[in-house]
PyMOL commands that place a pseudoatom at each C-alpha (Angstrom):
pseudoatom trace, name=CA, resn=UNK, resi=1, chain=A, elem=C, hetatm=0, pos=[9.908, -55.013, 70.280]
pseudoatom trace, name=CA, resn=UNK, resi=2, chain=A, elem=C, hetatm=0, pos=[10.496, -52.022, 68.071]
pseudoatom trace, name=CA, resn=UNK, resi=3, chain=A, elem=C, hetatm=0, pos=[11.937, -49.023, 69.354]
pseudoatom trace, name=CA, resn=UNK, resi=4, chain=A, elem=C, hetatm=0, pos=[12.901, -45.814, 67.546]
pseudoatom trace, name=CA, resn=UNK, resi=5, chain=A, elem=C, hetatm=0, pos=[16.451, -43.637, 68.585]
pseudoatom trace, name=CA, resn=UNK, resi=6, chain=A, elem=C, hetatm=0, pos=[17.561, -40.159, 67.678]
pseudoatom trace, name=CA, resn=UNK, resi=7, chain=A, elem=C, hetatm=0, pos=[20.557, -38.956, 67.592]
pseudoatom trace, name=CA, resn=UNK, resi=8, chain=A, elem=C, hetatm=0, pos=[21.894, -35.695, 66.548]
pseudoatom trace, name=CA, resn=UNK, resi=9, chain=A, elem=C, hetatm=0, pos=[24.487, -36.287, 63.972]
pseudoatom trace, name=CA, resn=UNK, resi=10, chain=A, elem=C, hetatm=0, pos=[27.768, -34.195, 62.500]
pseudoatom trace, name=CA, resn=UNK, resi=11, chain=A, elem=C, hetatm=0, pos=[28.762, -33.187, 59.281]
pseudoatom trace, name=CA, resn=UNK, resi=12, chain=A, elem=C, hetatm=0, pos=[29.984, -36.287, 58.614]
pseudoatom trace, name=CA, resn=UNK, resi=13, chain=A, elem=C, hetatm=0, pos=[31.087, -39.500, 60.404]
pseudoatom trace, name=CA, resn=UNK, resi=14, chain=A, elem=C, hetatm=0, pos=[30.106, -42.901, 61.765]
pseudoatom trace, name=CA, resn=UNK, resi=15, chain=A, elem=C, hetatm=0, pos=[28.829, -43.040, 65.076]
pseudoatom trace, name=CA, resn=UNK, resi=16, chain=A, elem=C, hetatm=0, pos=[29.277, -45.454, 67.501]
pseudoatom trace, name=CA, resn=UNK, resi=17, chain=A, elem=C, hetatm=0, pos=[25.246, -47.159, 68.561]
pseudoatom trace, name=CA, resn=UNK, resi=18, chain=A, elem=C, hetatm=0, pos=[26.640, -50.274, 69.780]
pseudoatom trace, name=CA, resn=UNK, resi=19, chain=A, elem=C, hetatm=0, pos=[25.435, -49.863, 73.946]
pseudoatom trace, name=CA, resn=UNK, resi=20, chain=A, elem=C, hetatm=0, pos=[22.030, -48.150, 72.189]
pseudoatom trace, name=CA, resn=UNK, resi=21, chain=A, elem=C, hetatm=0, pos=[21.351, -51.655, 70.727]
pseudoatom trace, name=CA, resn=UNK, resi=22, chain=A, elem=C, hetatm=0, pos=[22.646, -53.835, 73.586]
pseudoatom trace, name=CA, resn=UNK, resi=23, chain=A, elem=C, hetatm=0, pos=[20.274, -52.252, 76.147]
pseudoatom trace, name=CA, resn=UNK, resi=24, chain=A, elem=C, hetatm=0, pos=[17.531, -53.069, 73.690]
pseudoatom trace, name=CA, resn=UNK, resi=25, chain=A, elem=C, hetatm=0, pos=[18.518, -56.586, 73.696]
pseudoatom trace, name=CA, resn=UNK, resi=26, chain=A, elem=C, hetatm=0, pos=[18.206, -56.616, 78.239]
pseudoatom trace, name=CA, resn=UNK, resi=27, chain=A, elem=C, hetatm=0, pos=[14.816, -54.664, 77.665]
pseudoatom trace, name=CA, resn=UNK, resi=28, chain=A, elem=C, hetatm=0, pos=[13.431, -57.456, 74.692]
pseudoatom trace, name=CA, resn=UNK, resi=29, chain=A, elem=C, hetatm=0, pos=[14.753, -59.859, 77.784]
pseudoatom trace, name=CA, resn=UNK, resi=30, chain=A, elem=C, hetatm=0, pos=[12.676, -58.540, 80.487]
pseudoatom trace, name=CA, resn=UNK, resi=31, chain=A, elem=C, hetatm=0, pos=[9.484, -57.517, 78.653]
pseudoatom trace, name=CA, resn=UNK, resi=32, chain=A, elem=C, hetatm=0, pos=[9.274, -60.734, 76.995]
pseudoatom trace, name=CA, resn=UNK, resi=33, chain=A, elem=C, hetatm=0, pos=[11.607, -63.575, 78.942]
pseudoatom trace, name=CA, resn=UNK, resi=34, chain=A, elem=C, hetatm=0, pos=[13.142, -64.370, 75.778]
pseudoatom trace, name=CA, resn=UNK, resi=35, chain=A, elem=C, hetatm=0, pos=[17.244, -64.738, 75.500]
pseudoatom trace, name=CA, resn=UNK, resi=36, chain=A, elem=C, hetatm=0, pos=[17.323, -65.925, 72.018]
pseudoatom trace, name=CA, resn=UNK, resi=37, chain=A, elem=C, hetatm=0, pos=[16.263, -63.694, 68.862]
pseudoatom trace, name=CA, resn=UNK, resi=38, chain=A, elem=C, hetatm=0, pos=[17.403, -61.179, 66.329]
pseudoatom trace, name=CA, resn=UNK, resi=39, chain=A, elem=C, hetatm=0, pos=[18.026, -57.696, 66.335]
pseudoatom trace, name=CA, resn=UNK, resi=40, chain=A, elem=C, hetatm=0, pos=[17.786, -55.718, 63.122]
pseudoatom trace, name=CA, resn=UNK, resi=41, chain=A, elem=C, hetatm=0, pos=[18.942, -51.995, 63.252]
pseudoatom trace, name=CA, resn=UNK, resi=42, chain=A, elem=C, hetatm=0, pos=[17.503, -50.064, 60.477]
pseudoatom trace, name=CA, resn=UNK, resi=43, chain=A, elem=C, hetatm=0, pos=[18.172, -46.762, 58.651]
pseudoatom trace, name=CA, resn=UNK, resi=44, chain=A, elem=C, hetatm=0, pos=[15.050, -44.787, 57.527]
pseudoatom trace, name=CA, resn=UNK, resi=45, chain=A, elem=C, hetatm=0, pos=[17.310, -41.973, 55.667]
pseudoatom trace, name=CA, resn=UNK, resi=46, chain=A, elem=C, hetatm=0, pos=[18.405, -42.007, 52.345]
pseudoatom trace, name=CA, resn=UNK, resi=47, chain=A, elem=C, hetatm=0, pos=[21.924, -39.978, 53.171]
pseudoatom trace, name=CA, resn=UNK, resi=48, chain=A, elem=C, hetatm=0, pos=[22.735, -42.319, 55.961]
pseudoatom trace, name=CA, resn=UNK, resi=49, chain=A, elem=C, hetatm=0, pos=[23.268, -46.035, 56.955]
pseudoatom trace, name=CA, resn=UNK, resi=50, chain=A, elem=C, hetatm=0, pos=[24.091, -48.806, 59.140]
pseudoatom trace, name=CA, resn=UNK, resi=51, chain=A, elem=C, hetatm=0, pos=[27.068, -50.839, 59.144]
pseudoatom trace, name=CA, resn=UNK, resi=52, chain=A, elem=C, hetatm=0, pos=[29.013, -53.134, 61.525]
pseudoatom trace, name=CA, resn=UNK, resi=53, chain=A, elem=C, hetatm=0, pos=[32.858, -52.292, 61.355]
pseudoatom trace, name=CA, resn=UNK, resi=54, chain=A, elem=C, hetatm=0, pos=[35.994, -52.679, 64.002]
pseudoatom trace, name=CA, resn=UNK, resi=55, chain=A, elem=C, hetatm=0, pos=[35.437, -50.824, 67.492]
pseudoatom trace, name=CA, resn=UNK, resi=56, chain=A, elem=C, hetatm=0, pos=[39.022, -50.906, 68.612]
pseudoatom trace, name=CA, resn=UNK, resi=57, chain=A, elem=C, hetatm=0, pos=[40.725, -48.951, 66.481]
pseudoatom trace, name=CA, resn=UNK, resi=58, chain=A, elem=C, hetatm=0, pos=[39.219, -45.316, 65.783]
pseudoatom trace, name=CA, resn=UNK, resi=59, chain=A, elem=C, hetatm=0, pos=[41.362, -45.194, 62.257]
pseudoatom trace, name=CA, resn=UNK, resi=60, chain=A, elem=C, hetatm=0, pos=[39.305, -47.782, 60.695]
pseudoatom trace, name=CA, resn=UNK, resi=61, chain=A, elem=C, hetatm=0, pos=[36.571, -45.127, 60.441]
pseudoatom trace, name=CA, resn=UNK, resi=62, chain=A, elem=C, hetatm=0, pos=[39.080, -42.439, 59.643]
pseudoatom trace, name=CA, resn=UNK, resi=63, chain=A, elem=C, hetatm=0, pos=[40.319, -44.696, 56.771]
pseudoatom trace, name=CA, resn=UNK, resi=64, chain=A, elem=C, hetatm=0, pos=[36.582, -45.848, 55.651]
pseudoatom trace, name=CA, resn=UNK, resi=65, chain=A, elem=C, hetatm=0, pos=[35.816, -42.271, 55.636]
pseudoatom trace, name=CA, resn=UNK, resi=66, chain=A, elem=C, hetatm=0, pos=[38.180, -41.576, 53.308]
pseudoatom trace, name=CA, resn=UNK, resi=67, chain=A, elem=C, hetatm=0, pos=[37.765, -44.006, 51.320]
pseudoatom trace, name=CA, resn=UNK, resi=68, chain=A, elem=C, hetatm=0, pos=[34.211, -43.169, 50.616]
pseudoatom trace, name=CA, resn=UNK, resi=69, chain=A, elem=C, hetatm=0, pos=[35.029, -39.977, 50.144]
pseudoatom trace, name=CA, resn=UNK, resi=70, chain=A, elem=C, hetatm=0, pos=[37.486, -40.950, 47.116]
pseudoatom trace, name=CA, resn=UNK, resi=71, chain=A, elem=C, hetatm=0, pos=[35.270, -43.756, 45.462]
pseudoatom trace, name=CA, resn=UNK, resi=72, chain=A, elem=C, hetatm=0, pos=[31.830, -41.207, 45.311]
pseudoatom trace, name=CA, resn=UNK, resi=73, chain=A, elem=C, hetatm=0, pos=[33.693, -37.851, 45.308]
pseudoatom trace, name=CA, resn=UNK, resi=74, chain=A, elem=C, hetatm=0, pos=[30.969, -34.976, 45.062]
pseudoatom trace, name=CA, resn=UNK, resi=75, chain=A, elem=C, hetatm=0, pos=[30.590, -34.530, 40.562]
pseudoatom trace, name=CA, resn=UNK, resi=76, chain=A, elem=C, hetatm=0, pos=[29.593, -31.349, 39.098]
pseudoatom trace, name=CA, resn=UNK, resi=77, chain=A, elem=C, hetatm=0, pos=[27.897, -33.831, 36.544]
pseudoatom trace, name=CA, resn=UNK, resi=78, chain=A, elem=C, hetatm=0, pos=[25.195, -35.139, 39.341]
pseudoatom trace, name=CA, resn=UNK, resi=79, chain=A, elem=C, hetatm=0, pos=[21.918, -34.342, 38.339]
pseudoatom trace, name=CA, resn=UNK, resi=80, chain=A, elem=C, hetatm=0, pos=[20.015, -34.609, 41.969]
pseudoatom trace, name=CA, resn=UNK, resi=81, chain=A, elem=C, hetatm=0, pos=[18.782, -30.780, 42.851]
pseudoatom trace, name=CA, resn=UNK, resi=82, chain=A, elem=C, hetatm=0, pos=[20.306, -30.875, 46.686]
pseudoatom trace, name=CA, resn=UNK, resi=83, chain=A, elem=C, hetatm=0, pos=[23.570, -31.345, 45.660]
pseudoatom trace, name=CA, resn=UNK, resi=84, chain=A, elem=C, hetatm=0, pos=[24.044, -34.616, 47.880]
pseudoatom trace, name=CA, resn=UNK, resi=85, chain=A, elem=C, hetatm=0, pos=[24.314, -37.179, 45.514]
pseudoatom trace, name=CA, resn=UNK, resi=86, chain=A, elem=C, hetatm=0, pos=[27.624, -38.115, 46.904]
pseudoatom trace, name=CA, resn=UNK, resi=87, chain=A, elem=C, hetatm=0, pos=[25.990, -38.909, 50.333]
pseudoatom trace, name=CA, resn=UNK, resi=88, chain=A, elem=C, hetatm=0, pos=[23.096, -40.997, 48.516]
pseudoatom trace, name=CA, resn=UNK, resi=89, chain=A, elem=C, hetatm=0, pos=[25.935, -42.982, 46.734]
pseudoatom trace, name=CA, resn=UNK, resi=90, chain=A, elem=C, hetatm=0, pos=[27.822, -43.720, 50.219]
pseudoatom trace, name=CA, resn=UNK, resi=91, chain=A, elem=C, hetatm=0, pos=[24.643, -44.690, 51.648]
pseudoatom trace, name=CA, resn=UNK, resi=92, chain=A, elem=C, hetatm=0, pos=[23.731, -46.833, 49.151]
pseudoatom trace, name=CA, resn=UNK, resi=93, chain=A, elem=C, hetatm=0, pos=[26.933, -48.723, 49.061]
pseudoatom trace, name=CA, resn=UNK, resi=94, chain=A, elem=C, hetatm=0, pos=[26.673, -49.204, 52.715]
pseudoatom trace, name=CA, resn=UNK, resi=95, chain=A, elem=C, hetatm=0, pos=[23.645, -50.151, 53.448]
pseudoatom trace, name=CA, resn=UNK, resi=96, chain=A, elem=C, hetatm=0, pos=[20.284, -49.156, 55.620]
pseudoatom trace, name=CA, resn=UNK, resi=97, chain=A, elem=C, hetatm=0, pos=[20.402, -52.226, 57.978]
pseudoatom trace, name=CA, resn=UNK, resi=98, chain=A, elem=C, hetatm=0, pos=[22.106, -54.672, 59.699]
pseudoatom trace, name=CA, resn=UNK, resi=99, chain=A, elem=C, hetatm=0, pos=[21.023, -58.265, 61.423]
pseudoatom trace, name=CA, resn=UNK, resi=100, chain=A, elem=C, hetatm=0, pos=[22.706, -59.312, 64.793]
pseudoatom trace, name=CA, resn=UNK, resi=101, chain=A, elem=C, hetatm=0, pos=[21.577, -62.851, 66.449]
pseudoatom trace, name=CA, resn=UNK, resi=102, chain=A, elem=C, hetatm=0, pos=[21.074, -62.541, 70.117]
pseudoatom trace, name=CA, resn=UNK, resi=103, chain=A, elem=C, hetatm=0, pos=[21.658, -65.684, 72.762]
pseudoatom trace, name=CA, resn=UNK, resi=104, chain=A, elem=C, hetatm=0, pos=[20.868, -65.369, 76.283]
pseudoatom trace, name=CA, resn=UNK, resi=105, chain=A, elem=C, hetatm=0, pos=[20.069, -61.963, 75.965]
pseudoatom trace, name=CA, resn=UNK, resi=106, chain=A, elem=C, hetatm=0, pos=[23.230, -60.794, 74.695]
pseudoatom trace, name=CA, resn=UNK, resi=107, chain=A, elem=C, hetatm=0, pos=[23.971, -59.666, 70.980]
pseudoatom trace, name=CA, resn=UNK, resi=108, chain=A, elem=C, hetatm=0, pos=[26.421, -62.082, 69.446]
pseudoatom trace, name=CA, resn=UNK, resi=109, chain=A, elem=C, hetatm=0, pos=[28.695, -59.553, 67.911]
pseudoatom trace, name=CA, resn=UNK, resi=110, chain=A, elem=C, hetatm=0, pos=[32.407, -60.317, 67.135]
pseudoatom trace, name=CA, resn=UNK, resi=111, chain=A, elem=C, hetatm=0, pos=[35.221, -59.472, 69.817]
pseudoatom trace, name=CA, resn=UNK, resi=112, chain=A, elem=C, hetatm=0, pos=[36.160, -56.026, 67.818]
pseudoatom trace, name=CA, resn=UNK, resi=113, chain=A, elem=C, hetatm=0, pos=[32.995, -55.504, 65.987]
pseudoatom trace, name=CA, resn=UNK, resi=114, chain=A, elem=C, hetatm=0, pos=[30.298, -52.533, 66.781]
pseudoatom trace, name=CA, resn=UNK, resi=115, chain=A, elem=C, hetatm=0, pos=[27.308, -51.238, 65.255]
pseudoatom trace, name=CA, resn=UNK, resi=116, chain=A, elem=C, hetatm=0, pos=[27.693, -47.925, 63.159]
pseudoatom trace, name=CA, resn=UNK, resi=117, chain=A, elem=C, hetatm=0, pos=[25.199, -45.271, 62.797]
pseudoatom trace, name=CA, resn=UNK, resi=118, chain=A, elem=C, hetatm=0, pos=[26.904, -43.636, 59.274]
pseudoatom trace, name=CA, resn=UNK, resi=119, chain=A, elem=C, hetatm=0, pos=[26.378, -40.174, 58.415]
pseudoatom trace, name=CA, resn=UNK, resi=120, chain=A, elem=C, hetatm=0, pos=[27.135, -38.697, 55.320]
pseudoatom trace, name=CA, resn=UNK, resi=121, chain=A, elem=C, hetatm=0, pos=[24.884, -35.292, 54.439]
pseudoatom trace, name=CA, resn=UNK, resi=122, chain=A, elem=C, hetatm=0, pos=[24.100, -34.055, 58.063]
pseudoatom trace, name=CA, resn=UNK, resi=123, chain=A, elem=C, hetatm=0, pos=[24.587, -32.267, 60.867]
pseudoatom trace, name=CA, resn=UNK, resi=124, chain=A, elem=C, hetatm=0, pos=[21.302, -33.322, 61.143]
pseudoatom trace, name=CA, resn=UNK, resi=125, chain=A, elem=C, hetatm=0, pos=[18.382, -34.895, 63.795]
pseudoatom trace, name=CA, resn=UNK, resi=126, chain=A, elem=C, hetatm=0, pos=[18.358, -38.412, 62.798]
pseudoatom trace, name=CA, resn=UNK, resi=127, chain=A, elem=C, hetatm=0, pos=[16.915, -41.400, 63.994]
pseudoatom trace, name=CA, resn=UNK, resi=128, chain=A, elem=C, hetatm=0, pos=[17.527, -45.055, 63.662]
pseudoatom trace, name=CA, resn=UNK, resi=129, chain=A, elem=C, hetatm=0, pos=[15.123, -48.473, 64.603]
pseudoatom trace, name=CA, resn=UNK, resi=130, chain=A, elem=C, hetatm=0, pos=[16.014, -51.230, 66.742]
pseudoatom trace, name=CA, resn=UNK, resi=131, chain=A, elem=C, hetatm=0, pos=[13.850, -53.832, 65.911]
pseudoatom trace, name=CA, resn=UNK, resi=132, chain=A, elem=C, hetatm=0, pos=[13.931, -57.373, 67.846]
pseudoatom trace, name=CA, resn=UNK, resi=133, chain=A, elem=C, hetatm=0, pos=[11.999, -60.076, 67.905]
for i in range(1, 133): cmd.bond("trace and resi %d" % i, "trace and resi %d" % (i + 1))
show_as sticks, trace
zoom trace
């Protein structure tokens, strides 16, 4: 099953896609009778990523935020003509995708884990892939 999301982003942030991909995973389950596979959720941008982080506590993506922000600071010294080289950097380190196993239909996610949509050049129209199988 592949199945494409958007999502209108802000300025910056990491957004919370967690429910997006579990409701994939009962879908997979009734189109195909499966419980057990794996879900991949992919990134097609180059100024945004995927990760899978704490879903308690709102501060941990307060404090990730600002940590990216002081490891790839915006340089007057980047080259790149758009001027988001900082965003490319961030999304680079993070990464586009993330694997999550799935048994009986459910993902197998940690207790205080959740899946991350990350932006870091928008407000923009994004979109993100759920792909299981």
């Amino acid at each position: 099953m592949l199945k494409t999301i958007s999502l209108h982003t802000p300025a910056e942030g990491f957004i919370n896609i967690t429910a997006a991909a579990a409701k994939a995973a009962q879908e997979f389950y009734q189109e195909t009778g499966k419980q057990d596979a794996l879900c991949t959720v992919y990134c097609p941008h180059t100024t945004a990523a995927i990760t899978i982080n704490e879903n308690a506590d709102p501060d941990v993506q307060t404090d990730l935020m600002f940590a990216l922000k002081k490891t790839y600071p915006d340089r007057v010294e980047f080259r790149h003509c758009e001027g988001n080289s900082a965003a490319h950097l961030k999304a680079s380190c993070i990464g586009s995708s993330v694997q999550v196993p799935m048994q009986q239909n459910k993902l197998l996610l940690g207790t205080w884990q959740g899946i991350y949509f990350c932006e870091f050049d928008g407000p923009r129209e994004r979109h993100y892939i759920i792909h299981i199988q």
